[in-house]
C-alpha positions, 0 to 999 in steps of 0.5 A: 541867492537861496534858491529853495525859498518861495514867496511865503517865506518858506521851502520852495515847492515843486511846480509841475514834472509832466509837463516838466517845468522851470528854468533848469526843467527840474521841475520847480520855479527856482532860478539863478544869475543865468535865468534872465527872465525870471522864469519863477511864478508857478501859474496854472494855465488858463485858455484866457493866459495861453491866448494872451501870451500867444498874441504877445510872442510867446506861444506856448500852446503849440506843440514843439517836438523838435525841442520836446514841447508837448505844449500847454493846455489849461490846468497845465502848471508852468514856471512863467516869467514874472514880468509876463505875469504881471503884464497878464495881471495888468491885461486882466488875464492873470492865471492862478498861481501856487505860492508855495512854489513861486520863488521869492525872486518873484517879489523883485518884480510882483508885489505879494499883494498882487500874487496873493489875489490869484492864489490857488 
């Protein structure tokens, strides 16, 4: 798989380094055999997303030092899950996302139409 290609066909670009984000917290939503969740939608957080995930299990506005997690806030881009994106899609609480660094993994799991609508 050529992990530097995003969505649009083009060079996968970084997401976010503070925080640092992706599978590999390398700072783009690339992805590999080992990445299970498909960590590759760059998304820009919303207090409405960040709620969401939270009551679905996955809170990740808590702060975790213990494993380095300063945790999210709005306007924090972040590497999600392209199910739980799509989940958020099909709930009404999709945040924006930046195609030029959504690996084109995504688009297994999410129509492009449908990530095209959040687009920043």
């Amino acid at each position: 798989m050529d992990a530097s290609v995003n969505v649009l066909g083009t060079t996968l670009q970084p997401c976010s380094t503070k925080p640092l984000t992706g599978f590999f917290r390398n700072g783009c939503c690339d992805t590999g055999p080992q990445d299970r969740g498909v960590h590759t939608v760059c998304a820009v957080m919303t207090a409405e997303f960040l709620a969401l995930s939270k009551y679905l299990g996955n809170d990740l506005s808590t702060p975790r030092p213990e494993f380095g997690f300063a945790g999210l806030q709005p306007g924090d881009r972040w590497c999600l899950c392209a199910a739980r994106f799509l989940q958020a899609h099909d709930e009404g609480a999709a945040p924006l996302v930046r195609l030029d660094a959504t690996h084109k993994r995504t688009l297994d799991i999410v129509p492009l139409d449908v990530l095209e609508r959040y687009a920043l």
